[in-house]
N, C-alpha and C positions, 0 to 999 in steps of 0.2 A: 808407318803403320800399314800394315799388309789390309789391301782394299777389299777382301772379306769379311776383317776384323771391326774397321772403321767401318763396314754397313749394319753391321749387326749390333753392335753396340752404339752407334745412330736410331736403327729401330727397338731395343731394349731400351734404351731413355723414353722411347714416345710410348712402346705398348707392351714396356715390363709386366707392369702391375696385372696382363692380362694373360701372364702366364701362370705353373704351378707354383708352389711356394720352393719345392724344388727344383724346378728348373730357371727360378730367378737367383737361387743358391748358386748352381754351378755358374750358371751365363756370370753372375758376380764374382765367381773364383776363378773361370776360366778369361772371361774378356780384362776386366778393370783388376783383377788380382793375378793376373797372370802366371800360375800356376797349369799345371800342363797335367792334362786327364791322367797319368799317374798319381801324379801329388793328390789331385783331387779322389780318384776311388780309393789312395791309403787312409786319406783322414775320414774317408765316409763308410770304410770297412764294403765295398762293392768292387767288381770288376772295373776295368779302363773301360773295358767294352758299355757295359753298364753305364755308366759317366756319358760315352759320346752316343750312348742312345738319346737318354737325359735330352741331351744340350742338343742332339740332330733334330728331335722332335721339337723345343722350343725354336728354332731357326727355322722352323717347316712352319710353325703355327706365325711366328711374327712375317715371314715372308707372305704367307698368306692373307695375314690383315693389312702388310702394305700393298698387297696389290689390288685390295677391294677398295680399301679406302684410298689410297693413295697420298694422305696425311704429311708423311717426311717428305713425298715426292714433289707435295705444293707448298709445302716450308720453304725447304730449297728454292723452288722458284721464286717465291717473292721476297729472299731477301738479295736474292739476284734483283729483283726487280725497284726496290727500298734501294741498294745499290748505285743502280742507275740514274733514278731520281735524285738521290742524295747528289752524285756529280754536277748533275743539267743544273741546279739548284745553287750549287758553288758556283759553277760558270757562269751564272744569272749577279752572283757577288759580285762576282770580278771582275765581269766583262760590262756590265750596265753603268752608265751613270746618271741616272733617275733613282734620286735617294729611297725613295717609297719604296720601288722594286728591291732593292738591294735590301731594302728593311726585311719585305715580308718574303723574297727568298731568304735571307738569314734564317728567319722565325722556320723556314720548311724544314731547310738543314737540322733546325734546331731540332723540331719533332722529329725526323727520321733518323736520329740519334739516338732518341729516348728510346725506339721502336728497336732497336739493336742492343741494348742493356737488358 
């Protein structure tokens, strides 16, 4: 997936809902239905041009709320960081022989699993 595609439809999952009723139409025909601004301004009876106006101005308004808030930008980081933890925590399994520890590292792993579902 071309890594324009994958950013924007990364930020449409988190701040769809806070765009127009048409422009979560197209961003939904264009990214996840894959249909190409032809197909799309035939079934909507408008220009192509028309279409990548649409969808240019929804990709101006979602880049713009991820750069205020920065939301997906701190998602991202902490499941990098759930990640990391999760390993040191395995390592704690398998490299300890103090049952206790190996218990309640299990039990962390355990939780930063649930935090990934």
């Amino acid at each position: 997936m071309e890594k324009h595609t994958f950013e924007m439809t990364l930020l449409f999952d988190f701040y769809g809902d806070l765009l127009t009723g048409k422009q979560q139409e197209y961003f939904d025909l264009y990214y996840n239905g894959d249909l190409s601004l032809s197909e799309i301004a035939e079934a909507d009876g408008i220009t192509r041009q028309g279409v990548r106006s649409v969808l240019k101005r929804g990709e101006d308004t979602l880049t713009d709320i991820e750069e205020k808030t920065g939301l997906v930008r701190r998602f991202g980081e902490q499941g990098r960081v759930v990640s990391d933890i999760e390993m040191l925590a395995e390592a704690i399994v398998t490299k300890t022989a103090e049952t206790e520890t190996r218990v309640l590292a299990a039990q962390i792993v355990q939780n930063l699993q649930s935090l990934k579902d």
